[in-house]
C-alpha positions in Angstrom: 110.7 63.9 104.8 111.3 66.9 102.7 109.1 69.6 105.0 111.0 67.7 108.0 114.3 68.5 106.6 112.8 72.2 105.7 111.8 72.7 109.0 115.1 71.8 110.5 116.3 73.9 108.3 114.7 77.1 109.8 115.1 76.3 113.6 119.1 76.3 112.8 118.1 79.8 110.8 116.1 80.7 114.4 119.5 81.5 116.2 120.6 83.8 114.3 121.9 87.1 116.5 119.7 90.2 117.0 121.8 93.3 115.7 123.3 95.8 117.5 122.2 99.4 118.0 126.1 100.6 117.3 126.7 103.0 114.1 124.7 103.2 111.2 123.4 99.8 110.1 124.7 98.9 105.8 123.0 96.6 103.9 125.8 95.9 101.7 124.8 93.0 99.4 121.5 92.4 101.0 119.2 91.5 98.5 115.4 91.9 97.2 114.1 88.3 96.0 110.4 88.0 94.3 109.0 85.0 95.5 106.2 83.4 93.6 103.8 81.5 95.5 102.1 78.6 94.3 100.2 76.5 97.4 99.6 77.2 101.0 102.9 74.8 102.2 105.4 77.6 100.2 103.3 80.1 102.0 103.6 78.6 105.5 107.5 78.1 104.8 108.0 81.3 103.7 106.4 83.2 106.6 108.0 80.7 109.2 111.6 81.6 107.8 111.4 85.1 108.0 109.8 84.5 111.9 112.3 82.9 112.8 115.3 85.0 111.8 116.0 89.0 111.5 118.6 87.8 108.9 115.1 88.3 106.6 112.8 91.3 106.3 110.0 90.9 104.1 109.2 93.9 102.2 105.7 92.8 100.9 103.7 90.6 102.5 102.1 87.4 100.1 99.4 89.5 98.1 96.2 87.5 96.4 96.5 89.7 93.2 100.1 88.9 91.9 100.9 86.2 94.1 104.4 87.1 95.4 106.0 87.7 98.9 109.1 90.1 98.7 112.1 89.5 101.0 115.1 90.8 101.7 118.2 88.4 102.2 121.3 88.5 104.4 124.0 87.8 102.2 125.4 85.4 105.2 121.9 83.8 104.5 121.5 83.8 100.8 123.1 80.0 100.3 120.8 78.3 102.4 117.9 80.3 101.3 118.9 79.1 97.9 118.1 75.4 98.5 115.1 76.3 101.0 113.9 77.7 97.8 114.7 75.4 95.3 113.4 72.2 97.9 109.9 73.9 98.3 110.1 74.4 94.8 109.7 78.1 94.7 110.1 80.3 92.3 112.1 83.3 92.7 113.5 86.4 90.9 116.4 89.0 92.3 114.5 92.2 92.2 117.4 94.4 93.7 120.9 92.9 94.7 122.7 95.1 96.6 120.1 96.9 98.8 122.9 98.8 100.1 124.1 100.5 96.7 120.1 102.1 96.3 120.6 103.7 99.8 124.1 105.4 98.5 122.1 106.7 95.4 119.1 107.6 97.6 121.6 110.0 99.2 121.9 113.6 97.6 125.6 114.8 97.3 126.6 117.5 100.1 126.2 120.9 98.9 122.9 120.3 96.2 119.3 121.2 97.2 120.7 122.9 101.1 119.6 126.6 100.1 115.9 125.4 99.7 113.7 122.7 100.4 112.5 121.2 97.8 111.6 117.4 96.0 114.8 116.5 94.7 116.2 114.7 97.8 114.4 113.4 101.1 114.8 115.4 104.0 115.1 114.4 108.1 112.8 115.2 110.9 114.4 118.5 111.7 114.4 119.7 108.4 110.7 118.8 107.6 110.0 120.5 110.8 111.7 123.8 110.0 110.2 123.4 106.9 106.6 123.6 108.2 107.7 126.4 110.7 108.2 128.6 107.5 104.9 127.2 106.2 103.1 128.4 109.2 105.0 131.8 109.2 104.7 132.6 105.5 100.9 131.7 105.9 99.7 132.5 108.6 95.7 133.4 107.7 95.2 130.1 106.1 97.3 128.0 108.4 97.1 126.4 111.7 99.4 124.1 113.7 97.8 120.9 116.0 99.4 118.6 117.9 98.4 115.4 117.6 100.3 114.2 120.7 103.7 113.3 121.7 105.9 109.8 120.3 107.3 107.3 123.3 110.7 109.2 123.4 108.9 112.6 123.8 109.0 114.2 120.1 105.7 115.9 119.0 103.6 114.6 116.1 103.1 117.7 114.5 100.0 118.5 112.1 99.0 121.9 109.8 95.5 122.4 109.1 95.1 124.7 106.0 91.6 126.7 105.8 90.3 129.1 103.5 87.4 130.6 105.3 84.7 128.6 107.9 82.2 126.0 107.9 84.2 123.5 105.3 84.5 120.1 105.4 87.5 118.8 106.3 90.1 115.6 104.8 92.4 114.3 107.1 96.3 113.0 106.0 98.0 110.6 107.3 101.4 110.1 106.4 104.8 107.7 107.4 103.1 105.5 109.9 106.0 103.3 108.6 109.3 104.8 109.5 111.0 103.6 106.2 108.0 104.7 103.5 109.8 108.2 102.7 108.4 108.7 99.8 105.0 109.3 101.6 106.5 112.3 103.6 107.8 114.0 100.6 104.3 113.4 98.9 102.5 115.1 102.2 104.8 118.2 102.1 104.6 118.8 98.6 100.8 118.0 98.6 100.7 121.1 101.4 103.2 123.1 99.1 100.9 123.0 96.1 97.5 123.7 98.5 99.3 126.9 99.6 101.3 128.2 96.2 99.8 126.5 93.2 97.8 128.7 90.3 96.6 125.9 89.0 92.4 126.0 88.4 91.7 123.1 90.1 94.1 122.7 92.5 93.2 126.0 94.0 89.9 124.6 93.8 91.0 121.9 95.9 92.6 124.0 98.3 90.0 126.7 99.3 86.7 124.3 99.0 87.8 121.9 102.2 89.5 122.3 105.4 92.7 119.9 105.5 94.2 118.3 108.0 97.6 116.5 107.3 100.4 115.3 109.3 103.6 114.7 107.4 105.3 112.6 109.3 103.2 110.4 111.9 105.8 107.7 113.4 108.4 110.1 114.2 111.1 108.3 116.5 110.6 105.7 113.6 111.7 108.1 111.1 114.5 109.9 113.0 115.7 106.0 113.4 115.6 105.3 109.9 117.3 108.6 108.9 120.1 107.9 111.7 120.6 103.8 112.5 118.5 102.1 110.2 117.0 102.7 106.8 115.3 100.1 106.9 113.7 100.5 110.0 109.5 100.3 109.8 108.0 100.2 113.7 107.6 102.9 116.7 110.5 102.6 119.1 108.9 102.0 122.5 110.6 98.7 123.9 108.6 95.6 124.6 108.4 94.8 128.2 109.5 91.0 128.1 111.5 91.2 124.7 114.4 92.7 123.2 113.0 93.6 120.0 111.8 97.1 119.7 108.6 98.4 118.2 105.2 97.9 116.9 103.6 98.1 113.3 101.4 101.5 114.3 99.4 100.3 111.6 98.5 97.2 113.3 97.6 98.8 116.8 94.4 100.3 115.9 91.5 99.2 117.7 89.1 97.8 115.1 89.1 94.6 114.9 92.7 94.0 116.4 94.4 91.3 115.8 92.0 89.3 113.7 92.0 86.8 110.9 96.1 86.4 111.1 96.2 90.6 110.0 98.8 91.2 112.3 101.3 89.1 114.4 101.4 88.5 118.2 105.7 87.8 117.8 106.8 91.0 119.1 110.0 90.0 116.9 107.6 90.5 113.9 107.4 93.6 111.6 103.6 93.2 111.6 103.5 93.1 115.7 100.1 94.4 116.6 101.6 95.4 120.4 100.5 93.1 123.5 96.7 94.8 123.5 95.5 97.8 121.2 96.8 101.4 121.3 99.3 99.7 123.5 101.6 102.6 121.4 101.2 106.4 122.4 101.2 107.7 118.9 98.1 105.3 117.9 96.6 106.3 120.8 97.1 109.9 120.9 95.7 110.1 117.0 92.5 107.9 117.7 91.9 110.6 120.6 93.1 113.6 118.4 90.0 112.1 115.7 87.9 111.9 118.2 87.8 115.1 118.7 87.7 116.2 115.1 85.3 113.2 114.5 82.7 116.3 113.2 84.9 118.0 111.0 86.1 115.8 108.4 84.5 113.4 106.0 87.7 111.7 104.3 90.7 110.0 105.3 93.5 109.0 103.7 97.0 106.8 104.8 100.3 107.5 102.7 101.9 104.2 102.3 104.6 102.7 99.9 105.1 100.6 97.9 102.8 98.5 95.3 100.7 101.4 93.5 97.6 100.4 94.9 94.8 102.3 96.3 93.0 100.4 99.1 89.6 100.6 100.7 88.3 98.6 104.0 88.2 96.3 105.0 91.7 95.4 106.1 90.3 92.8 108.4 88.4 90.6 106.4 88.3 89.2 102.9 85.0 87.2 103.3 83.0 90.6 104.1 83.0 94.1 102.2 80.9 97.7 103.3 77.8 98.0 102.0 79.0 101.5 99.8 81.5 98.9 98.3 80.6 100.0 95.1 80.8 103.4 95.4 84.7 103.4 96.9 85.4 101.5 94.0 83.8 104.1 92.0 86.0 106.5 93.5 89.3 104.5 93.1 88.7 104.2 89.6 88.3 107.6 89.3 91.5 107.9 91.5 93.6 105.2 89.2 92.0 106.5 85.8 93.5 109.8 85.7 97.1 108.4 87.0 97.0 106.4 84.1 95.9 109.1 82.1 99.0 111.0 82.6 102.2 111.1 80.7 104.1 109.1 82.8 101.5 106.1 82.4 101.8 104.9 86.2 99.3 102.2 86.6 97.7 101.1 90.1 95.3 98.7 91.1 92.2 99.7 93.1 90.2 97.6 95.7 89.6 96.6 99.1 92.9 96.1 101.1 91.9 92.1 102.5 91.1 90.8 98.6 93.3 93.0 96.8 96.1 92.7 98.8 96.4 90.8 101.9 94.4 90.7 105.7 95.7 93.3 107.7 93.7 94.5 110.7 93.8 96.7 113.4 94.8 99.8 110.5 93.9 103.3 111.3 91.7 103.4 108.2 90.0 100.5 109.4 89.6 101.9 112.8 87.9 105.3 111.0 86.1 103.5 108.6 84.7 101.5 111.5 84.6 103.6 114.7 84.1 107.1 113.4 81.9 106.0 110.8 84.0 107.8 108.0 82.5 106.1 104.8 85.4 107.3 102.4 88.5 106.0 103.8 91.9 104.4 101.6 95.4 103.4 102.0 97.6 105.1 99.1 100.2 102.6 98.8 102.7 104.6 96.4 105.3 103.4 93.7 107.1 101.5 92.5 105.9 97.5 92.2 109.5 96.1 93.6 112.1 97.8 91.7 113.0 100.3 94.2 110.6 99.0 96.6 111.1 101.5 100.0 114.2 103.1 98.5 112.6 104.7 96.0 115.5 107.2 93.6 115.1 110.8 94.4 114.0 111.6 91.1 111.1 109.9 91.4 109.7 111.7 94.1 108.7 115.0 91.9 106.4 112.5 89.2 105.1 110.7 92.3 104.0 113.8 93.7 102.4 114.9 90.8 100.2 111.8 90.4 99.0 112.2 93.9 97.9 115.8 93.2 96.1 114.3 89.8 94.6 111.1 91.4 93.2 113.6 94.3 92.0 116.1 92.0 90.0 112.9 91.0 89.2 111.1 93.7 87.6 114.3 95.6 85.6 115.2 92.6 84.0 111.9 92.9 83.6 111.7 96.0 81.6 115.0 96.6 79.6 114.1 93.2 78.2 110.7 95.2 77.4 113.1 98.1 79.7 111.7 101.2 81.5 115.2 101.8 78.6 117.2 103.5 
């Protein structure tokens, strides 16, 4: 009788109105619950609520390791969430409640950081772009500009390859696949800052012994939408043909092993949609072609995520199978998660592959390269913090951030040449 009433319950929830595309969209008193999961029927209730209405957003997905789905509540929602949640006998925890008053902070006052760019504040699309214009005209013997292709509403996808000399190996970046993760574009430039300007022994090291190939901001109309209408905002922006919700999860419209094992959702309503068939999106598309034709010239690749502090290795798909050089990308991700921990700030991730560690999530581009292009060293840097912050991470955490990626890549390059897989 209970699951009846529960049910109920979250058809009356499925009517709830699709928002408007008018203004800037506030989040005033939205808030952040941790839900903690204890049997498959408070799973199945959870992820049937937030199907049914866009009232809820889930922020992380139920994870094997902790245990916990994260959600985020309309406050016109919040009273009969309450009693969902106490029926199903769920426990729960505010982790932020007022999503709205960590956006204010987020923001940077008018008139600090303009004369330069730097890693105090995040920056739009146009600014990261000017940004990289400069890059490419202050160094122009050790950088190059590609184009990985062009976004549904026509803006490039703009890459910089930096090279000190020929015939070296390349790593490949990819970063904000998820429109709303800006913390991974800040990481990307200021990783590219530091391969160009640091002094530092073995960052220079780093810079001039590999050819790299990163792309700072991948899901671009995404990005410009979450800078402009929504902060929240995680998909591409091409319209579905037969729906009114916009968008798919680029990282779910890879083709490797596409829509398998519940990794992605068929609801185009969903923030996991995979898209009606794979690489239905141009940008996936256009950057599975792009590789391709790299496919030669690089031996590692890596996806800038946030948030969890976990460092993930395939498979995505499946949690009943792993690689056969398991071990050895484990190897590597504890070199990766060692020295993080080693520094001063004491930042601790976990390590492993993304379907036990975390959750099943299929048709990813690391999946895809890991699979399809046979790239045997291949993760999914999901960066801080645990739920705190979650996406809207303070400005003044992106400069410690940024220096743990640079330590845990110092790390995790080192290792990986010393088992041989950069050649």
């Amino acid at each position: 009788m209970r699951f009846i009433w529960l049910f109920a319950s979250l058809v009356v929830l499925a009517s709830a109105a699709t928002i408007k595309d008018t203004g800037k969209l506030r989040f005033d008193n939205h808030s952040v619950y941790k839900l903690k999961i204890s049997n498959k029927l408070q799973l199945a209730i959870v992820n049937k609520l937030c199907s049914l209405s866009e009232k809820y957003d889930i922020w992380k997905d139920y994870e094997e390791y902790s245990k916990e789905v994260h959600v985020m509540v309309n406050p016109a929602e919040l009273n009969r969430f309450q009693i969902l949640l106490k029926l199903a006998g769920i426990s729960n925890e505010v982790l932020i409640p007022n999503v709205q008053k960590l956006i204010d902070d987020e923001q940077v006052p008018s008139g600090r950081d303009s004369s330069t760019f730097g890693w105090t504040r995040y920056y739009e699309l146009d600014e990261i772009e000017a940004w990289l214009d400069s890059i490419f005209a202050a160094y122009p013997s050790v950088t190059e500009e590609f184009t990985v292709g062009q976004s549904y509403e026509g803006r490039r996808i703009r890459g910089i390859k930096i090279s000190h000399g020929t015939n070296k190996r390349g790593i490949f970046i990819e970063s904000n696949i998820h429109a709303r993760e800006w913390i991974t574009s800040a990481s990307a430039t200021y990783f590219i800052n530091e391969l160009l300007t640091s002094q530092d022994t073995e960052v220079r090291n780093l810079a001039e012994s590999y050819d790299w190939y990163i792309v700072p901001v991948f899901n671009v109309d995404g990005f410009e939408y979450s800078h402009t209408k929504n902060r929240m905002w995680r998909k591409t922006r091409q319209p579905h043909a037969t729906n009114s919700c916009i968008g798919v999860d680029g990282n779910r419209n890879f083709d490797s092993h596409w829509l398998e094992n519940n990794g992605a959702s068929s609801n185009p309503c969903s923030e996991t949609f995979a898209g009606d068939v794979a690489f239905s999106e141009p940008e996936a598309k256009a950057l599975s072609e792009y590789l391709i034709s790299i496919q030669d010239k690089f031996d590692v690749y890596l996806s800038f995520h946030s948030y969890g502090q976990w460092l993930l290795s395939p498979y995505g798909h499946s949690a009943e199978e792993l690689p056969e050089n398991y071990d050895d990308l484990q190897e590597i991700g504890t070199a990766f998660v060692d020295a993080i921990q080693n520094m001063v700030y004491g930042t601790t991730y976990v390590r492993g592959s993304t379907a036990t560690t975390l959750y099943v999530a299929s048709g990813s581009s690391v999946d895809w390269v890991f699979n399809e292009l046979d790239k045997k060293v291949a993760y999914t840097i999901e960066y801080r913090d645990t739920g705190r912050y979650g996406f809207v991470l303070p400005p003044a955490q992106i400069k410690p951030n940024c220096e743990e990626l640079m330590t845990g890549m110092i790390a995790l390059i080192k290792k990986t040449n010393e088992l041989g897989y950069i050649v």
